[in-house]
C-alpha positions in Angstrom: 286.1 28.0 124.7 287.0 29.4 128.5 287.1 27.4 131.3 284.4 27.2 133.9 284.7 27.7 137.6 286.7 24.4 139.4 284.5 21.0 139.2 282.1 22.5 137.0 281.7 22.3 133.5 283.8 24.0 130.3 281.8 26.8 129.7 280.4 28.0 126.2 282.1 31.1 125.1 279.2 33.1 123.5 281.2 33.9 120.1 281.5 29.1 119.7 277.7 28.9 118.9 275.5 31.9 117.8 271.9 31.1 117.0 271.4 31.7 113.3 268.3 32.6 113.4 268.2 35.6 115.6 271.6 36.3 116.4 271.9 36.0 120.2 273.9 33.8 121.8 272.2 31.0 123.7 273.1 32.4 127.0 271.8 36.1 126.6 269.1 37.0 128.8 265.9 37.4 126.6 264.7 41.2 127.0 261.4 41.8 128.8 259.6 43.4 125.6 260.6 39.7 124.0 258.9 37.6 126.6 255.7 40.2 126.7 254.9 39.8 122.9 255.5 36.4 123.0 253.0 35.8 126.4 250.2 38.1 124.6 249.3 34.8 122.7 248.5 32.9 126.0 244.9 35.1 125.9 243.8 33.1 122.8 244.3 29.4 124.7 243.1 31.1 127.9 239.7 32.4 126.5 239.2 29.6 124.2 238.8 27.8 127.6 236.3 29.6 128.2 233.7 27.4 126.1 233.9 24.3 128.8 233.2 27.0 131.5 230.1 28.1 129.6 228.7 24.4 128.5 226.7 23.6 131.4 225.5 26.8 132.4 224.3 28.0 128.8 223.7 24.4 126.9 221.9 22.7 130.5 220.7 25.5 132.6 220.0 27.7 129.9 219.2 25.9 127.3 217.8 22.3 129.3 220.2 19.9 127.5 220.9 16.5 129.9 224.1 17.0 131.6 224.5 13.3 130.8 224.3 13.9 127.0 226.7 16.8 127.2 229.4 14.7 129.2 229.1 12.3 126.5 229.5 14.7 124.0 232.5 16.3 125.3 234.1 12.9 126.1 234.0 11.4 122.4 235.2 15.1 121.1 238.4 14.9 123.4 239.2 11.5 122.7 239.6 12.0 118.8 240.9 16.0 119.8 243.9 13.8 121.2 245.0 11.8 118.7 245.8 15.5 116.1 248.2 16.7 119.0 251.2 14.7 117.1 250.0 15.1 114.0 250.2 18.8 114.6 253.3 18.6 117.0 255.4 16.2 114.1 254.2 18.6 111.5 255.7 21.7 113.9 259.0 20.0 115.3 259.9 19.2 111.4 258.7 22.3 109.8 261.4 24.4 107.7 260.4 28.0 106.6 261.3 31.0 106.1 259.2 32.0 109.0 260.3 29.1 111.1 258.9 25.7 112.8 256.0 27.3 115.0 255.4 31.3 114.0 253.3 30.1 110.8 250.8 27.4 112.9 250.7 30.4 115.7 249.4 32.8 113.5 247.1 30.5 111.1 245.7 29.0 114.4 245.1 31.6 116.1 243.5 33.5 113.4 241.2 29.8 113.1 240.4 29.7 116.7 239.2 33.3 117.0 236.8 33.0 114.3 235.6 29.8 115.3 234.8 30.7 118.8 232.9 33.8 117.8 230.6 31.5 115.3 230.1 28.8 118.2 227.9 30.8 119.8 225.8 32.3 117.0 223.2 29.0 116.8 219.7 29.4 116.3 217.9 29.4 119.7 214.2 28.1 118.4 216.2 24.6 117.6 215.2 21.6 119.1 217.7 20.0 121.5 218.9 17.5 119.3 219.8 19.5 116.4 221.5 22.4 119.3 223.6 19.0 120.4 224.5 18.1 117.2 225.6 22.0 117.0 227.2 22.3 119.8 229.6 18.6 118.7 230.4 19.3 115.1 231.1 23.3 116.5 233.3 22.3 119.6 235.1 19.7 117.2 236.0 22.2 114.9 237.3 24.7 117.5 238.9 22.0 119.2 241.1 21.1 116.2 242.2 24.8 115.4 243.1 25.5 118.8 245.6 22.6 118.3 246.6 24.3 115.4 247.7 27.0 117.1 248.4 25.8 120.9 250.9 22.7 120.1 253.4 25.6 118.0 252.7 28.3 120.9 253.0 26.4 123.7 256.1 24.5 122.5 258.2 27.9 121.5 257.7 29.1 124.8 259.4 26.1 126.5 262.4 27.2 123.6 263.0 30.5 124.4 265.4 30.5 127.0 268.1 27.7 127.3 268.6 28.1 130.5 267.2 26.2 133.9 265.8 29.9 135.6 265.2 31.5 133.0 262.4 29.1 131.7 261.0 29.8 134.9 261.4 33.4 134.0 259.6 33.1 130.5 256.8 31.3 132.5 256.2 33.4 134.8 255.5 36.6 132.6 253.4 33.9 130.3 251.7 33.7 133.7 250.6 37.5 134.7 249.4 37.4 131.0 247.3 34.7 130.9 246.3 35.4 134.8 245.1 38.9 133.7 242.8 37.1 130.9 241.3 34.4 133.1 240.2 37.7 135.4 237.0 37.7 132.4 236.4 33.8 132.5 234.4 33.1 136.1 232.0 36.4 135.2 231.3 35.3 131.4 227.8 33.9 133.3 227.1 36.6 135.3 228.1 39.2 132.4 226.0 37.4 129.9 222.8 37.4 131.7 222.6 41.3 132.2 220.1 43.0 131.0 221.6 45.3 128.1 221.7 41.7 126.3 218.0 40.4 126.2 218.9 37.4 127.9 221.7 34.9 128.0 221.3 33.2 124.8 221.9 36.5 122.8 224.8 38.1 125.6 226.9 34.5 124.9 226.3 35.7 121.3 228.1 39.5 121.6 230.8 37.6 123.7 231.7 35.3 121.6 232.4 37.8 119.1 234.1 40.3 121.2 236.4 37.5 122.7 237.1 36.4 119.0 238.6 39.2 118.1 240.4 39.9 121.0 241.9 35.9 120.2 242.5 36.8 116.3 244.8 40.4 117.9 246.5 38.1 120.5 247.7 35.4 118.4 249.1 38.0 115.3 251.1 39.6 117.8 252.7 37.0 119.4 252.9 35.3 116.1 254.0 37.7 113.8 256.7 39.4 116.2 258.4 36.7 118.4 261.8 35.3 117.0 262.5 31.5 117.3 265.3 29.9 118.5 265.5 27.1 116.8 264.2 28.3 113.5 267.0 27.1 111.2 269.1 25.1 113.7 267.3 22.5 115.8 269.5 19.7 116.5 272.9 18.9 118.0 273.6 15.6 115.6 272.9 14.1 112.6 270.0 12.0 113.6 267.2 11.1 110.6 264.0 12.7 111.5 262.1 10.2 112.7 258.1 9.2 111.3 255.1 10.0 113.5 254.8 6.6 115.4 258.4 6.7 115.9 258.7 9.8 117.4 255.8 9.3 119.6 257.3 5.9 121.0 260.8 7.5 121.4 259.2 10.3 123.3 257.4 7.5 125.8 260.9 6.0 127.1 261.7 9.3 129.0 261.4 8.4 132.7 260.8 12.1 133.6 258.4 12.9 131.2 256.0 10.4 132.6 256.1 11.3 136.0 255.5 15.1 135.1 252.7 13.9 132.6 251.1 11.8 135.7 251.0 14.3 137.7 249.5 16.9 135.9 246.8 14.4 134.8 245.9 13.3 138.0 246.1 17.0 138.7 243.5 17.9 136.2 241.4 15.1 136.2 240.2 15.7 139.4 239.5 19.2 138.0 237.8 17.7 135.2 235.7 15.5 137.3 234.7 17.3 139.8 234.7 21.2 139.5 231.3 20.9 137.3 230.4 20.2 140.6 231.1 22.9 142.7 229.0 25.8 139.9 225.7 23.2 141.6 226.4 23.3 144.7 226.7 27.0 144.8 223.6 27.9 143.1 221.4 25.2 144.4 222.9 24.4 148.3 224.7 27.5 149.1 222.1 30.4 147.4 218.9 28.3 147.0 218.6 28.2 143.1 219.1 31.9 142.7 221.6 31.4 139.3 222.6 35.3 139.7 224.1 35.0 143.0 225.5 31.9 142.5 227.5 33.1 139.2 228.1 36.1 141.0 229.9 34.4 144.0 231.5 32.6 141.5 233.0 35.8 140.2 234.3 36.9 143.1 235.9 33.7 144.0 237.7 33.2 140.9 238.8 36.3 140.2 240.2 37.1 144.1 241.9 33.9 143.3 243.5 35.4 140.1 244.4 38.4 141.9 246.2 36.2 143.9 247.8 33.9 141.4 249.0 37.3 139.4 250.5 38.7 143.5 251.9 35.1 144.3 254.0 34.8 140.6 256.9 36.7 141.8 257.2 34.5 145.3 256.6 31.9 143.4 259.5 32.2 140.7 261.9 33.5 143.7 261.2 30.0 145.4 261.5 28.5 142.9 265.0 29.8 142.4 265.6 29.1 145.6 264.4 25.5 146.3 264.3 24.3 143.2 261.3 23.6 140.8 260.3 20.2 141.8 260.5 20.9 145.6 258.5 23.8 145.0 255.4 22.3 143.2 255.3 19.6 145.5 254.9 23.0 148.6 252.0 23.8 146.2 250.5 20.7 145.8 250.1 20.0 149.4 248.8 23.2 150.5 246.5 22.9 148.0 245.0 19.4 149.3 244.4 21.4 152.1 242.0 23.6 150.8 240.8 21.0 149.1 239.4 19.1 152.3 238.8 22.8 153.6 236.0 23.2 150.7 233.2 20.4 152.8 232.9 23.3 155.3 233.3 26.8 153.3 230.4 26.4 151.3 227.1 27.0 153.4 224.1 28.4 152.9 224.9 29.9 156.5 227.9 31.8 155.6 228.5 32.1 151.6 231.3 34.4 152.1 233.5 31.7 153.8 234.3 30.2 150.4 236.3 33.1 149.5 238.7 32.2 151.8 239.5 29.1 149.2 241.6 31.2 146.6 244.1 31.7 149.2 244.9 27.8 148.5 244.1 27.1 145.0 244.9 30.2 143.4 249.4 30.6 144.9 248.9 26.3 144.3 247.6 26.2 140.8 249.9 29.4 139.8 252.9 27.4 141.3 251.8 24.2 139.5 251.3 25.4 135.7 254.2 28.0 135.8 256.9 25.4 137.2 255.5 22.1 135.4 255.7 23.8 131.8 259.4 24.9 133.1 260.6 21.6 133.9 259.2 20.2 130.9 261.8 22.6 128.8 264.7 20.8 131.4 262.7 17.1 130.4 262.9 17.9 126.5 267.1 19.2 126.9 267.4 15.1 128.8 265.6 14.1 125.1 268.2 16.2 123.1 271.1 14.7 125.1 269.7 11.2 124.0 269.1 11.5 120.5 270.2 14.2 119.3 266.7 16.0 117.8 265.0 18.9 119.3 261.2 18.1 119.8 259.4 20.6 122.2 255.7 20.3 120.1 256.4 16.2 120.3 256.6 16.0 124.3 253.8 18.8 124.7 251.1 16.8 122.3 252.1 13.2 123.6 251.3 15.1 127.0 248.4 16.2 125.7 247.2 13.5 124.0 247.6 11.2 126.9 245.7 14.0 129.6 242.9 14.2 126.9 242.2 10.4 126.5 242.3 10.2 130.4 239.7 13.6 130.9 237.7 12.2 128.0 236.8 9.6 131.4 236.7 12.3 133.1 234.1 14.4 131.7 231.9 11.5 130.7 231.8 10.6 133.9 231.3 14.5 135.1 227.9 14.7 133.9 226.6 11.0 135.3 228.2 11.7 138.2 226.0 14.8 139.2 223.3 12.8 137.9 224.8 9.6 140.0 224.4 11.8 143.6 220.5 12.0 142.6 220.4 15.4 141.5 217.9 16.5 139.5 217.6 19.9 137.5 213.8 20.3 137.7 213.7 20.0 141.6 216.2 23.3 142.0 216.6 23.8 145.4 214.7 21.5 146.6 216.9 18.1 146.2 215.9 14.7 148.1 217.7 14.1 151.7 221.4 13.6 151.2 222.0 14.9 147.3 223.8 18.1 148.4 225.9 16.1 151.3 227.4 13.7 148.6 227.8 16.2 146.2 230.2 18.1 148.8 232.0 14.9 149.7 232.7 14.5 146.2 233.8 18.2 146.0 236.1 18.2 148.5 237.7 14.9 149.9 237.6 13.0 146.2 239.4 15.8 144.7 241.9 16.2 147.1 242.3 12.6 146.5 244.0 12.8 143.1 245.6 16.1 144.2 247.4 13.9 146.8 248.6 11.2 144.1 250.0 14.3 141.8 252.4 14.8 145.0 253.1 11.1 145.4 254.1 10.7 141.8 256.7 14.0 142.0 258.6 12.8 144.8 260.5 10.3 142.1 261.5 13.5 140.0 265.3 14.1 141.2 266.5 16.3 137.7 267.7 19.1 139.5 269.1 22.5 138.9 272.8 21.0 139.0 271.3 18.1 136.5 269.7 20.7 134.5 272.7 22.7 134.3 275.6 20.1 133.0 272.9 18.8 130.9 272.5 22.5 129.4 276.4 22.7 129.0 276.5 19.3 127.3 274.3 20.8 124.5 276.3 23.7 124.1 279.6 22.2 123.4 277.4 19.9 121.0 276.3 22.9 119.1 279.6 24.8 119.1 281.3 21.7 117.6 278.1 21.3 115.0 278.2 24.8 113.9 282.6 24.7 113.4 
């Protein structure tokens, strides 16, 4: 073992402890083409998203379904979606194969989720409305649970990877330019399915859905198939007994750091949740009269200028990062982005559409700095777990994460659809809305939002595990392994 620098911890010669299942030392740099084929699998969880940014505009608008119903719907299907993330995530944490904890749900997930998602869309279009709600439950259930299939394992050996404090940032930030570049498609899946070479929207959702599929199918066998685990065959520094699924779920509950990350990314996307249906309304019925093509088309530009932006800003943002520190850093991003948040009463206006596009210059480098850093410090948060007890749980603290944001959205998106219904909108009026709808509507858009965006910031100024924490925590696990491994 050779010494460290004075004051600082003994350092880990690389030869003490040498990962058995790939053969690299824990300290070696991954190589870019490593972290690439591993971040391809981010476009099947990326475009799977896809189908909560379709619901309203093909299943109400399209199709004339009650928002109302639809909330409902969605809100029952993610509170029993939560309670398979530790199924799932206790099945993947205690996995032994000879193709390791997560590769096997990866590539049996993802090969679910794209087939799933091409045969969600392929319903009969002369059904009533009850039997297309009924479709559109049992279907999004379905999807739902193979997505957790394959998103617990994915998600959780990405936050494995790398071992150390920047370069978990590093693996996140290439995940990011990946799954940025696939979210460019998401805000024009509207606009593209309603061109003419389709017939209609109904039957261009239906050539999507299949062409996405397969796209998810490719993404997920790559990433699956060729990315080496960590942890495969050694994933604990003790001899602690694996623990049983209600267990592992309260042990995973007592870390202090956990639940202010997990509060602040709920509050984060709850108000997404809530209130982002929101905005698609307001465009097409305040800002551009009822015309749907120029609202989905504004739409368009706005999201995808604010991709641009996310993919241009991941490289400041990881450099910061370094710099500052994680925490300090998302709490930058969350701030400017309550300022475009209050920013949104006045940017959308019938008199000036384009102003809204000034809006990605907020969101976009704030949500980019949010998701890359908070699955980052999660990795640091798991490495406080392994110091405590000794077991190795990434999939554990990503479902109870899950399952916690889902039962609280579940509120959320119940309440989504009353809640346009609440500010007296009403579908069959269009444009033409009774004195006072579209003012509330951008209240609600604006300074409501920006209201939980602001608790997200409150609840990170108690998270103090810096990169000095992070880094004679990290050295603590070494030594732990070396001796294990003598």
């Amino acid at each position: 073992m050779a010494a460290g620098p004075p004051g600082r911890p003994p350092r880990i010669h690389t030869a003490d402890f040498m990962n058995r299942s790939t053969g690299t030392p824990p300290t070696a740099r991954l190589p870019l083409s490593a972290l690439m084929i591993y971040s391809i699998g981010v476009v099947t969880s990326t475009w799977f998203g896809s189908v909560q940014g379709l619901t309203m505009p093909i299943f109400n608008i399209e199709l004339g379904i009650d928002v109302a119903l639809l909330g409902m719907v969605l809100a029952g299907l993610r509170i029993f979606d939560a309670f398979t993330d530790p199924i799932f995530a206790q099945w993947s944490d205690n996995l032994r194969s000879r193709f390791g904890r997560r590769r096997p749900f990866i590539v049996v997930g993802g090969l679910l989720v794209g087939l799933m998602y091409a045969a969600f869309w392929m319903f009969p279009h002369d059904w009533p409305k009850e039997w297309l709600l009924i479709w559109y439950g049992v279907m999004s259930l379905t999807l739902s649970l193979c997505n957790d299939v394959f998103s617990t394992s994915y998600y959780a050996l990405g936050m494995e990877l790398s071992p150390t404090y920047e370069g978990r940032t590093r693996v996140m930030a290439i995940r990011s330019y990946f799954q940025r570049t696939a979210q460019l498609l998401n805000p024009w899946l509207y606009f593209i399915v309603q061109l003419a070479i389709f017939g209609g929207a109904l039957n261009g959702v239906r050539w999507m859905g299949a062409i996405l599929g397969g796209g998810m199918i490719a993404a997920s066998l790559i990433s699956g198939l060729l990315t080496k685990e960590r942890f495969a065959d050694v994933n604990i520094t003790s001899t602690a007994p694996k623990l049983n699924l209600l267990h592992a779920v309260g042990e995973t509950m007592k870390n202090r750091y956990f639940w202010i990350m997990a509060f602040a990314g709920i509050a984060l996307h709850f108000s997404m949740a809530l209130f982002d249906t929101i905005g698609l309304y307001i465009n097409i019925y305040y800002v551009f009269d009822g015309d749907k093509m120029a609202g989905a088309k504004f739409g368009g530009y706005g999201n995808t200028i604010a991709l641009v932006l996310g993919l241009a800003s991941i490289q400041f943002i990881w450099s910061l990062s370094n710099r500052l520190g994680k925490h300090a850093t998302v709490r930058l991003a969350l701030g400017w982005m309550l300022i475009g948040s209050i920013l949104k009463f006045w940017l959308f206006t019938p008199d000036s559409p384009y102003l809204q596009l000034v809006l990605p210059f907020f969101y976009s480098v704030g949500l980019t700095s949010v998701f890359l850093l908070l699955s980052s410090m999660m990795a640091d948060v798991v490495d406080v777990d392994e110091l405590n007890t000794g077991r190795r749980r990434e999939a554990m603290f990503l479902a109870i994460n899950n399952w916690i944001s889902k039962l609280v959205l579940s509120g959320a998106v119940f309440f989504s659809g009353w809640l346009i219904k609440a500010t007296g909108f009403v579908l069959e009026k269009g444009a033409d809305q009774d004195a006072g709808v579209f003012l509330t509507m951008r209240f609600l858009y604006s300074f409501a939002a920006g209201f939980f965006i602001l608790l997200a910031l409150l609840a990170l100024l108690k998270y103090d595990l810096t990169q000095k924490k992070c880094e004679e925590i990290k050295a603590e696990l070494d030594r732990r392994r070396a001796a294990a491994s003598d």
